[in-house]
TIPA-805556 format. One line per field, with one value per residue (C-alpha): x, z, y; residue in one letter. Coordinates in steps of 0.1 Angstrom, whole numbers, plus 5000, padded with zeros to 4 digits. Last residue first. Example, Ala and Ser with C-alpha at 12.3 -4.5 7.8 and 13.67 -1.06 7.14 Angstrom:
u <- (5137 / 5123) .
w <- (5071 / 5078) .
v <- (4989 / 4955) .
r <- (S / A) .
***
This chain:
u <- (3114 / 3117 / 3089 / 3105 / 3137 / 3124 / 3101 / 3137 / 3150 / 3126 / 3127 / 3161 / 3169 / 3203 / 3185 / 3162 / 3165 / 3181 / 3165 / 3182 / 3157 / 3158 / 3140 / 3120 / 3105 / 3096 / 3111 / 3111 / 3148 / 3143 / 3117 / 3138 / 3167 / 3140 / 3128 / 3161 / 3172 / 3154 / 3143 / 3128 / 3116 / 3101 / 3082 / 3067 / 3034 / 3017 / 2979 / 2968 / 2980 / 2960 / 2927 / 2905 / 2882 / 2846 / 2831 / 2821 / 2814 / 2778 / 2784 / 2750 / 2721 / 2700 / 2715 / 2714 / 2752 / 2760 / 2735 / 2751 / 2786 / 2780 / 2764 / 2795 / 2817 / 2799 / 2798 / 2835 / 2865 / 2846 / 2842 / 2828 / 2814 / 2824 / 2833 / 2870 / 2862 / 2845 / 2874 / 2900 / 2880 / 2879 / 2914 / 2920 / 2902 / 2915 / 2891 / 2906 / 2913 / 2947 / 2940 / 2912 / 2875 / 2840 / 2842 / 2821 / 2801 / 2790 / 2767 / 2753 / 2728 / 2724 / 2702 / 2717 / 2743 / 2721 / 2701 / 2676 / 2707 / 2726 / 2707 / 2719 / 2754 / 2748 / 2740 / 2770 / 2789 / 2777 / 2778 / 2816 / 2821 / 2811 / 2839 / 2840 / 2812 / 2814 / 2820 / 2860 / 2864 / 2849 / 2813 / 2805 / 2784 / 2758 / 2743 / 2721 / 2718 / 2695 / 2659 / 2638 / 2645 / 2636 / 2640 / 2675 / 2668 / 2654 / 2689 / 2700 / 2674 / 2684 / 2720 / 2708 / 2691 / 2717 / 2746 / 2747 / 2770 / 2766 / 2730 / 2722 / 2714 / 2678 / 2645 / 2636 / 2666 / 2648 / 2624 / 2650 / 2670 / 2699 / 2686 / 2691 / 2668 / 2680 / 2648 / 2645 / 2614 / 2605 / 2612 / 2615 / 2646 / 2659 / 2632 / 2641 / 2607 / 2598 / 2628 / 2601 / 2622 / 2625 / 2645 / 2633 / 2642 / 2663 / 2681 / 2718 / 2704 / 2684 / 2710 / 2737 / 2707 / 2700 / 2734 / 2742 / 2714 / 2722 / 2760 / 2746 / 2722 / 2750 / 2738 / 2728 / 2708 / 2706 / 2683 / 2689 / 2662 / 2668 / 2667 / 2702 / 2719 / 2755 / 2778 / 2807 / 2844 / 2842 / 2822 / 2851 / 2872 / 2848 / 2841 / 2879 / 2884 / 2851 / 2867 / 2901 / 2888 / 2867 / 2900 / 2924 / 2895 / 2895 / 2928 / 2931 / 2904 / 2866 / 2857 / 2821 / 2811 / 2798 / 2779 / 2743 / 2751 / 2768 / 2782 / 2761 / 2769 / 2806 / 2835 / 2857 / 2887 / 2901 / 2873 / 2875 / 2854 / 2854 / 2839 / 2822 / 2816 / 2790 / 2800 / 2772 / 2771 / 2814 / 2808 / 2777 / 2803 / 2832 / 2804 / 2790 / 2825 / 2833 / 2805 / 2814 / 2852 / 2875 / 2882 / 2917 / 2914 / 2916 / 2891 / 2892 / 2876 / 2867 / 2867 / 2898 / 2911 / 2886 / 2897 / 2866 / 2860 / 2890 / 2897 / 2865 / 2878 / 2909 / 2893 / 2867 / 2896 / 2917 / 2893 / 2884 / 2871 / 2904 / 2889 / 2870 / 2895 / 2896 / 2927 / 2945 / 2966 / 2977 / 2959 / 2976 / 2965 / 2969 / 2967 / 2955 / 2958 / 2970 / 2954 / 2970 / 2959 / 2996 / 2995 / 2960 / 2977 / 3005 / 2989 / 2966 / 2994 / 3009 / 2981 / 2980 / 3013 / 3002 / 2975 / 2943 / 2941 / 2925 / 2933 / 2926 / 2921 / 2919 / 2949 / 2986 / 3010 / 3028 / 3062 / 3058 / 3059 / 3074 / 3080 / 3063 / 3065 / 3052 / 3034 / 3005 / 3002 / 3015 / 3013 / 3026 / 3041 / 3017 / 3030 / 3011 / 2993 / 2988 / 2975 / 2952 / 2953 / 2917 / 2927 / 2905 / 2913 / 2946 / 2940 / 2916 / 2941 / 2970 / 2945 / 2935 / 2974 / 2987 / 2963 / 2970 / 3007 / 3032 / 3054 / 3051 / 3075 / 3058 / 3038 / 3026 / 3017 / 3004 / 3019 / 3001 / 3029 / 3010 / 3000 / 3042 / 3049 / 3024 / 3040 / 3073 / 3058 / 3044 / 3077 / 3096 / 3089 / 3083 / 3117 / 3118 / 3099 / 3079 / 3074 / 3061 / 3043 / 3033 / 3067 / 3063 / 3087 / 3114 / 3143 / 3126 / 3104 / 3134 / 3150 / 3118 / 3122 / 3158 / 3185 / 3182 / 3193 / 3190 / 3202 / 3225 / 3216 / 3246 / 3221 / 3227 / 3242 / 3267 / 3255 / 3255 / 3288 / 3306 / 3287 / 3301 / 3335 / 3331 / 3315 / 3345 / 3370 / 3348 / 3345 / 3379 / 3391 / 3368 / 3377 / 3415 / 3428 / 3446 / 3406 / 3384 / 3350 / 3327 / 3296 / 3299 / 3277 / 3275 / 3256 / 3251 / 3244 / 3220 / 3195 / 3220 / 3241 / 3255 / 3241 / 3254 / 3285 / 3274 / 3273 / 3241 / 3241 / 3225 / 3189 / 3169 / 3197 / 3197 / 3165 / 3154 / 3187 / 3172 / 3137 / 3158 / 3170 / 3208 / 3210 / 3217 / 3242 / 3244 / 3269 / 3273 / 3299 / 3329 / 3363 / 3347 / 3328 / 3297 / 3282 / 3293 / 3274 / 3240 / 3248 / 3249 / 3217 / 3204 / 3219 / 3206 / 3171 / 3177 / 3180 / 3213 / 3228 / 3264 / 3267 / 3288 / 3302 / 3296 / 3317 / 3312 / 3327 / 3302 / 3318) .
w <- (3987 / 3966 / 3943 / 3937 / 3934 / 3905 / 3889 / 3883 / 3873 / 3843 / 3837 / 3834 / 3845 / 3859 / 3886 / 3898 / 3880 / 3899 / 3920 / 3944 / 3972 / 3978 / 4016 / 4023 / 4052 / 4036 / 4043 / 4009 / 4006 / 4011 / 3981 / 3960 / 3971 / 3961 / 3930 / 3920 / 3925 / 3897 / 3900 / 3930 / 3961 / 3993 / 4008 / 4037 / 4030 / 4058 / 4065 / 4029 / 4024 / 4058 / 4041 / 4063 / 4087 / 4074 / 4096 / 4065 / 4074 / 4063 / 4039 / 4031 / 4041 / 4059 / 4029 / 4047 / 4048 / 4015 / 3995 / 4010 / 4008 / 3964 / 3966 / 3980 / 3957 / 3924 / 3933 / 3942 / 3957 / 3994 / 4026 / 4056 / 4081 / 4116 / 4122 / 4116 / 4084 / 4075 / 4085 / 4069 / 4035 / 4035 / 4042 / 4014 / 3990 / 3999 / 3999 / 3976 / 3950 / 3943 / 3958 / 3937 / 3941 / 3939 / 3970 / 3980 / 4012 / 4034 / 4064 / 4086 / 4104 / 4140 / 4154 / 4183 / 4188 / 4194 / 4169 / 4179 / 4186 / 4159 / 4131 / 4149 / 4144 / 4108 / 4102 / 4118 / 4098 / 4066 / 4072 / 4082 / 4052 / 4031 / 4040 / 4016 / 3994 / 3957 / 3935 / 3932 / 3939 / 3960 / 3957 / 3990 / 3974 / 3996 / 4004 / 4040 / 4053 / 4081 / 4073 / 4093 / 4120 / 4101 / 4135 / 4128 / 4088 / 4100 / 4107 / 4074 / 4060 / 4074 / 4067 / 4030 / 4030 / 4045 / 4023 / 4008 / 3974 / 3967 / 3980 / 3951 / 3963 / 3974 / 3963 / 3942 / 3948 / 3957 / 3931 / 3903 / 3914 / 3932 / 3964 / 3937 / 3957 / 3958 / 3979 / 3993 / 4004 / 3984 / 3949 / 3951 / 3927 / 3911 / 3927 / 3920 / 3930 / 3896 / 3883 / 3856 / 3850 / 3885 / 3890 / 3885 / 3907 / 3913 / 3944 / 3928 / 3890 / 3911 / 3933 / 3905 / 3889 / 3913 / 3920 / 3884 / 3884 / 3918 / 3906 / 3875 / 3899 / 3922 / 3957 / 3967 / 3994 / 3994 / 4014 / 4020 / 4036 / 4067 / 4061 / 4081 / 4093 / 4096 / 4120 / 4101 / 4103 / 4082 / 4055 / 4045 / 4042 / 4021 / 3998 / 3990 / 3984 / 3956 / 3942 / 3943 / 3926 / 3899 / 3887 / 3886 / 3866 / 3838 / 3839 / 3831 / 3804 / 3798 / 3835 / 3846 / 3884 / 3899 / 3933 / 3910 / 3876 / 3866 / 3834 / 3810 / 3778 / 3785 / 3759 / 3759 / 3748 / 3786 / 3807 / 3833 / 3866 / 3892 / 3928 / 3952 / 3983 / 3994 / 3973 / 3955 / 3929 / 3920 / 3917 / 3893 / 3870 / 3872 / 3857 / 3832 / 3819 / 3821 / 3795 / 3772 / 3771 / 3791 / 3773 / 3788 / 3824 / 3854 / 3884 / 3909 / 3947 / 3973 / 4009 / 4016 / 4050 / 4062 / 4040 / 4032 / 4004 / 3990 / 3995 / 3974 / 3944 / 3944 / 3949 / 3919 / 3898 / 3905 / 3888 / 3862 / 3836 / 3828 / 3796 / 3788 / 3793 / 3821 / 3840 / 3802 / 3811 / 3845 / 3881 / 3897 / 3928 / 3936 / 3978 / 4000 / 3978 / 3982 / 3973 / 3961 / 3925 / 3914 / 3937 / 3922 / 3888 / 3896 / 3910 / 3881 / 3855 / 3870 / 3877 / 3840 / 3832 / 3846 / 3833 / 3844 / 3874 / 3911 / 3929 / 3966 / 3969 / 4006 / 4012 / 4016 / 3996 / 3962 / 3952 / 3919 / 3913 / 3885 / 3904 / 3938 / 3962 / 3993 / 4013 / 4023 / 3986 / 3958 / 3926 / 3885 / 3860 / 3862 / 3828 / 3849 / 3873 / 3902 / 3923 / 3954 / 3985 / 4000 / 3996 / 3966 / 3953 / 3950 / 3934 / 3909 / 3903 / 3895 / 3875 / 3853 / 3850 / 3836 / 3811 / 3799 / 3796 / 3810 / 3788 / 3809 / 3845 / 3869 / 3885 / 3922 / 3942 / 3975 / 4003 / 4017 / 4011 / 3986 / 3970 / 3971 / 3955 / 3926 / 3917 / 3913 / 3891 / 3869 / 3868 / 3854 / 3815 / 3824 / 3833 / 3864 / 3877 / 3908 / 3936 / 3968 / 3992 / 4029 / 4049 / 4081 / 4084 / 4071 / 4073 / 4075 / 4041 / 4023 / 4036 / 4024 / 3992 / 3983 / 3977 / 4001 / 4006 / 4034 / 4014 / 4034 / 4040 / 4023 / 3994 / 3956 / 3965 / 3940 / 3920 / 3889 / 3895 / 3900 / 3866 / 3845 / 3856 / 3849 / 3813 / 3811 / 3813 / 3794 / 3769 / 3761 / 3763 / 3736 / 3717 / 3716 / 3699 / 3664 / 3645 / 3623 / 3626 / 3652 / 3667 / 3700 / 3716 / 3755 / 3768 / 3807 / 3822 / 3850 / 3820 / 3810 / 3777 / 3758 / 3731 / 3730 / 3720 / 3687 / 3684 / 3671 / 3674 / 3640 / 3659 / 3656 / 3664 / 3699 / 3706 / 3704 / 3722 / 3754 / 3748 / 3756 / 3786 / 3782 / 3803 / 3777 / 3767 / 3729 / 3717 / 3688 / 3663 / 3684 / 3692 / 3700 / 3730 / 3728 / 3723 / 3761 / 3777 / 3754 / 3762 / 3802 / 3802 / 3784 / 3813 / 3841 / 3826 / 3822 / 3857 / 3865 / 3867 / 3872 / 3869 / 3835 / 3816 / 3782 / 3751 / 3719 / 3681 / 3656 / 3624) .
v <- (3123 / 3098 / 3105 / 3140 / 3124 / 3101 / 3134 / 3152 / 3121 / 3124 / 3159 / 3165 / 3201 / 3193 / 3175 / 3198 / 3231 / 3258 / 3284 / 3304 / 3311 / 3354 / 3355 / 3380 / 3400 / 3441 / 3472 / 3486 / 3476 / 3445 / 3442 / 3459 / 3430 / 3403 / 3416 / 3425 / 3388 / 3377 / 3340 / 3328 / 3353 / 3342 / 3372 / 3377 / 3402 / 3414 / 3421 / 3414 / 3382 / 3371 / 3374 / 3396 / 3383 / 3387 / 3409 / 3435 / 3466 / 3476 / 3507 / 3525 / 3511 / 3540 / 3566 / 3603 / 3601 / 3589 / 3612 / 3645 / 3624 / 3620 / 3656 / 3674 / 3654 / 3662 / 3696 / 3697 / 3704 / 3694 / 3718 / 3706 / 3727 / 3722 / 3760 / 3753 / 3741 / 3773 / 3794 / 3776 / 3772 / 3811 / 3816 / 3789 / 3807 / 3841 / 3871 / 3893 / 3867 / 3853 / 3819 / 3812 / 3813 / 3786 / 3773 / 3742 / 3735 / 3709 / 3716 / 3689 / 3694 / 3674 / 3651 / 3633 / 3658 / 3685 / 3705 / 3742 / 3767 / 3747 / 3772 / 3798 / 3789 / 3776 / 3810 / 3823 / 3801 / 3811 / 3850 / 3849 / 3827 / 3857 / 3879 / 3906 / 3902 / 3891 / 3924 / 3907 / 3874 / 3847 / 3822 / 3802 / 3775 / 3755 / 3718 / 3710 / 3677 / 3664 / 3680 / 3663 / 3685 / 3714 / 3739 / 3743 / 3751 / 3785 / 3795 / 3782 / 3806 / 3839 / 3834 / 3826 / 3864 / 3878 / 3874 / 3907 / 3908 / 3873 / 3872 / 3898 / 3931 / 3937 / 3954 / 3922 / 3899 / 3870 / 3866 / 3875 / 3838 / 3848 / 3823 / 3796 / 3765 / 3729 / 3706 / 3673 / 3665 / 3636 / 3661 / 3699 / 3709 / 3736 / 3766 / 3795 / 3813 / 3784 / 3771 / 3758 / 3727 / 3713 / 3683 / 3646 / 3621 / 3585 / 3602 / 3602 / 3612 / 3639 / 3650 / 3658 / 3676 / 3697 / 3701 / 3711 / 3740 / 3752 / 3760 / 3775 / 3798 / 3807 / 3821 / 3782 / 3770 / 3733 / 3710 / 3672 / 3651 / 3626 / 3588 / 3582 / 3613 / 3599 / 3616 / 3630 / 3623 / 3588 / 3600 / 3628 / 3603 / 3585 / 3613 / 3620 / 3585 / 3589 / 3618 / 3599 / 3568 / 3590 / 3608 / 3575 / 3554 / 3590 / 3587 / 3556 / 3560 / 3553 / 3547 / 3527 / 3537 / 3505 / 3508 / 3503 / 3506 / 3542 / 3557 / 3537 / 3518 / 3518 / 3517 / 3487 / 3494 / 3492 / 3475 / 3500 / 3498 / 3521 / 3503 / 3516 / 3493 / 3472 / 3443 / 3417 / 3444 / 3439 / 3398 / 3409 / 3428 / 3398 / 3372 / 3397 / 3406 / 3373 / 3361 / 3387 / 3375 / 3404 / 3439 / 3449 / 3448 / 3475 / 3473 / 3499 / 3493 / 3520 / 3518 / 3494 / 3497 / 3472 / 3443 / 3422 / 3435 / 3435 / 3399 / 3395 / 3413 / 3399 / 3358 / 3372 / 3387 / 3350 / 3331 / 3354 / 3326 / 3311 / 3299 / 3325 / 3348 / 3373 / 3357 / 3356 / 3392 / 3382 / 3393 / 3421 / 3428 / 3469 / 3471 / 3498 / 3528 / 3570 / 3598 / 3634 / 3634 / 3627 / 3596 / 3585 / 3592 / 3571 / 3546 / 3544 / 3543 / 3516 / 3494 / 3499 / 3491 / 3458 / 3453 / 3425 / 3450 / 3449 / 3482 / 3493 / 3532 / 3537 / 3558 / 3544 / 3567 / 3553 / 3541 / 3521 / 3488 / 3464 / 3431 / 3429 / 3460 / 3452 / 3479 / 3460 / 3440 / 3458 / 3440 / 3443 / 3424 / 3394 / 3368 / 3342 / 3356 / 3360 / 3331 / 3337 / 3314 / 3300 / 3266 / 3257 / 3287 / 3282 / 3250 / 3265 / 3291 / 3269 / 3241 / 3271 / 3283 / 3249 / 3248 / 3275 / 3273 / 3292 / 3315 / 3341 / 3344 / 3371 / 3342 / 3359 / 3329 / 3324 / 3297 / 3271 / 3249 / 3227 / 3261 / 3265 / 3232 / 3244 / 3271 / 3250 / 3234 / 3259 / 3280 / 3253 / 3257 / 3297 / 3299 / 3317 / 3349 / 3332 / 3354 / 3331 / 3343 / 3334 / 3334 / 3334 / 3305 / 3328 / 3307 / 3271 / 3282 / 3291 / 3257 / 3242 / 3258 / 3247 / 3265 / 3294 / 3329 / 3365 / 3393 / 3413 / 3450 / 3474 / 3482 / 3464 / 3432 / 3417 / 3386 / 3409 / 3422 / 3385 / 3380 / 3408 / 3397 / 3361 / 3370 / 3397 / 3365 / 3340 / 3368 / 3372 / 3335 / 3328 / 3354 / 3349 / 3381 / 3373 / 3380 / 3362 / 3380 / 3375 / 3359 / 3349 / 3321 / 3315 / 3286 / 3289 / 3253 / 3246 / 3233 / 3214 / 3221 / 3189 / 3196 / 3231 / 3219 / 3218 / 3257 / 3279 / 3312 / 3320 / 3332 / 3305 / 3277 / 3301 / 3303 / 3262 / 3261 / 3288 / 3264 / 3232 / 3250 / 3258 / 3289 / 3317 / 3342 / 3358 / 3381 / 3404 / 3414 / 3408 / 3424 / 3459 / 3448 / 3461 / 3427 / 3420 / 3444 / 3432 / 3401 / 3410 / 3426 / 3392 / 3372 / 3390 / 3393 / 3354 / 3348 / 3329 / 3289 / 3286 / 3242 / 3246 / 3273 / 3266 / 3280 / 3291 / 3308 / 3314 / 3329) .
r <- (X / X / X / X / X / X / X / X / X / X / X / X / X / X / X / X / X / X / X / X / X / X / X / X / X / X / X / X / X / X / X / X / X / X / X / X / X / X / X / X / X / X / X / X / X / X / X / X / X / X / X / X / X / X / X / X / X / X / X / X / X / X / X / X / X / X / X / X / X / X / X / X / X / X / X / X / X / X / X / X / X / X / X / X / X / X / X / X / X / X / X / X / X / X / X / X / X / X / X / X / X / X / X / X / X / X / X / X / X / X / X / X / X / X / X / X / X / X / X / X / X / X / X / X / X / X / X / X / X / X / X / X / X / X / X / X / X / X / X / X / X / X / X / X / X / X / X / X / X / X / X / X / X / X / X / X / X / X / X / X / X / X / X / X / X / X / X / X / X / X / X / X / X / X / X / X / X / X / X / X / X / X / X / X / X / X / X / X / X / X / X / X / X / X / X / X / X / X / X / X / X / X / X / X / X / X / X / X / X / X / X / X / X / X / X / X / X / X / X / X / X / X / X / X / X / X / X / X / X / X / X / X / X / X / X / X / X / X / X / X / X / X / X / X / X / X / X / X / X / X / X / X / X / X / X / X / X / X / X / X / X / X / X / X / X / X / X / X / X / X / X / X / X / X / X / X / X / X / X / X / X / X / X / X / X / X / X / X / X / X / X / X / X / X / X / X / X / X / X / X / X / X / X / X / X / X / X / X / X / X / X / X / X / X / X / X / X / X / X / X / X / X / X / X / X / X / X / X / X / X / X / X / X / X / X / X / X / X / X / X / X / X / X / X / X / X / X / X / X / X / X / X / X / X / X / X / X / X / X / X / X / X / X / X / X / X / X / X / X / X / X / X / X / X / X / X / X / X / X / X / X / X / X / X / X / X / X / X / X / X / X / X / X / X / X / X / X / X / X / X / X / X / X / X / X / X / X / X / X / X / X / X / X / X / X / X / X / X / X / X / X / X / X / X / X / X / X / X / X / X / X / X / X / X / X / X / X / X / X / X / X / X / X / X / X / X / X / X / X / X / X / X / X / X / X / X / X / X / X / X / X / X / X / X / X / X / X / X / X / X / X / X / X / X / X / X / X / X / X / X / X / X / X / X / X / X / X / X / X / X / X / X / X / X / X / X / X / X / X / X / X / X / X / X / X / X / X / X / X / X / X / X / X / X / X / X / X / X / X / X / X / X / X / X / X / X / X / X / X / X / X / X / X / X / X / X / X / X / X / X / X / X / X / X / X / X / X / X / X / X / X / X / X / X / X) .
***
């Protein structure tokens, strides 16, 4: 049996109201419990579903429909779950932290409140969420739709609009952004780096910030962009405005693109967007996998974590690009005691310079192409009547010396291998070769030195003693191969990174936040430090669309 009730003029969120239906269905005098605001797609629901009362015709939109399905009984249902339904409402509407949350019921009393305000988060009734979308682009204002249930048509002529007036929408059916430290919707807490984020996924954003957080890296800004913005029909409207706002913010150095697999056509569209941009960007097109690692400045990902792991290397790059002196056009040498380690910067180098490595390994010899040269000093040539240069040293010491007077020569790659048979302080050598090799540079042509360490913790040595010692010595020490090459090539590159002076878009300098529909959003938002204002949405006019479109010609 299907008993009901409506409690008229109390409109809520509907995430409110379903976690309330669930409370209220565990109360042991019903079977289950629906509660709904009576929009003509909440009735379509509740005939569907066996909760169906007459009553509900009369419903308005501002109107919360509550049908209860139980047994007969001597208790008064109806009475029962109006009085817990007030209860469980009262503690709903309470405020989470001890700050006030600042309100408004109407959006140019939202706007009057916080006149900085320059976004609106949208995560109402999808029916209504397109309209009042579109009041705030008329406003100026940005958009993040988190409410679904919008229609296509309505989203294209959002994002054109928006782009017509230099504003981004997000979404609909976006779960996921955080814009200068604002947390929008689902959002995790992660460090600021340089890592900004465009992403067709929400949970994917997620997953990347995570990772990147777990990898010790922090982002600009993650832009979520809706699940249809890479259709064919929406045609990546907003992921072009995202990508290009990222450009042209300074803080950003390195770009990563999430999507599911966009339409073919997109795909090609959003790709030669990410070449016109002089920054490195990863790429994943989730299910999608890539032909090629690399095109160009795009670095193609297979997984999220795979996307997360080539972000940081590259963050790791650029903040180490930013503390050294750029040797524009010069050659790169590398003097390596490890022959494997040689071997894979050799070839690191060549797929980076467009060359071929060495295949005879000739006086060990990995790669002598343009000028730029990788030699294995523990090739048999050098240690003929010697120890082997991880056991005595010299031999490298001696030729980073004679690398001062290779003024041409403005980059210079090694290993510094640890543990036990290795020598005992092999830094020590490294440094005092790059000492004498500094006796012939100044700072208008100096060498730069970048080194990785092949070693634990635990070994006699001390990795991290080591690394100390080096970096204290001006010599830059990297986690990886891959990483030391990627900055070797970065440095000596004549074109490499133009700063864009383009203003940046004014979204991503601070985010003032006007909030309809869920009041979490607005109260996490608070709590993150961030300007908002939480506007209590109700449909206009009892949700009756034609007197609804009267006042609005009225006013």
């Amino acid at each position: 049996m299907v008993h009901a009730f409506i409690k008229k003029g109390s409109f809520q969120d509907s995430v409110s109201l379903m976690l309330i239906s669930k409370k209220l269905s565990q109360i042991e005098e019903v079977n289950e419990v629906s509660v709904m605001m009576g929009t003509p797609a909440n009735k379509s629901l509740l005939r569907n579903t066996g909760f169906w009362n007459d009553q509900f015709d009369e419903a308005t939109p501002n109107d919360i429909c509550v049908g209860i399905k139980a047994e007969h009984t001597d208790v008064d249902i109806v009475a029962l779950i109006s009085d817990k339904l007030e209860e469980s409402l009262k503690n709903a509407n309470q405020q989470k932290s001890g700050t006030r949350l600042l309100k408004a019921r109407r959006l140019a009393s939202a706007i009057k409140k916080l006149p900085d305000a320059n976004l609106v988060l949208i995560s109402i009734a999808g029916e209504y969420a397109s309209e009042l979308a579109n009041q705030a682009l008329d406003r100026n204002l940005n958009v993040m739709l988190f409410s679904d249930n919008v229609s296509l048509e309505d989203e294209i002529q959002l994002k054109q609009k928006a782009t017509e007036k230099g504003l981004i929408v997000m979404g609909p059916d976006c779960g996921t952004s955080i814009i200068a430290g604002a947390p929008l919707a689902f959002a995790n807490v992660v460090p600021q780096g340089n890592i900004g984020i465009v992403g067709a996924s929400g949970t994917g954003i997620q997953e990347i910030t995570s990772q990147i957080a777990l990898h010790q890296q922090g982002i600009t800004h993650a832009i979520g962009l809706g699940g249809r913005d890479l259709s064919a029909d929406v045609g990546g409207i907003s992921a072009i405005t995202a990508l290009n706002m990222l450009n042209h913010d300074a803080n950003t150095k390195i770009i990563t693109f999430v999507s599911k697999p966009p339409a073919a056509n997109v795909r090609q569209k959003v790709i030669a967007a990410m070449q016109q941009i002089d920054k490195p960007i990863v790429a994943l097109f989730l299910g999608s996998k890539p032909e090629k690692m690399q095109d160009k400045n795009i670095y193609f990902a297979n997984t999220l974590d795979e996307a997360a792991r080539i972000a940081c290397q590259l963050s790791k790059v650029e903040q180490a690009a930013e503390l050294t002196p750029r040797v524009k056009n010069k050659l790169i040498h590398g003097l390596y005691t490890g022959g494997t380690l040689a071997a894979e910067s050799a070839m690191l180098l060549a797929e980076k310079l467009n060359v071929t490595a060495s295949s005879s390994h000739d006086k060990g010899v990995m790669l002598d192409a343009k000028g730029h040269k990788i030699i294995d000093l523990g090739d048999d040539f050098y240690t003929v009547g010697r120890p082997h240069p991880m056991i005595d040293p010299s031999i490298r010491e001696h030729e980073i010396a004679l690398l001062g007077k290779r003024h041409d020569v403005g980059v210079l790659l090694l290993d510094l291998v640890i543990g036990y048979g290795a020598n005992a302080n092999p830094a020590q050598s490294v440094i005092e070769g790059v000492k004498q090799a500094n006796e012939h540079r100044n700072q208008d042509n100096p060498l730069v030195v970048i080194a990785t360490v092949t070693g634990t913790e635990h070994d006699p040595q001390n990795r991290t003693k080591q690394i100390n010692e080096l970096t204290e010595h001006g010599i830059i020490v990297l986690d990886n191969l891959p990483q030391a090459v990627l900055l070797a090539c970065k440095l000596i590159d004549p074109l490499c990174h133009t700063q864009s002076t383009q203003a940046p878009h004014p979204l991503l300098t601070k985010v003032n936040i006007i909030n309809a529909g869920l009041r979490s959003f607005a109260e996490d938002a608070q709590s993150a430090g961030i300007a908002v204002i939480h506007y209590q949405w109700a449909p206009i006019a009892g949700g009756n669309l034609k007197l609804a479109n009267i006042l609005k010609k009225l006013q």
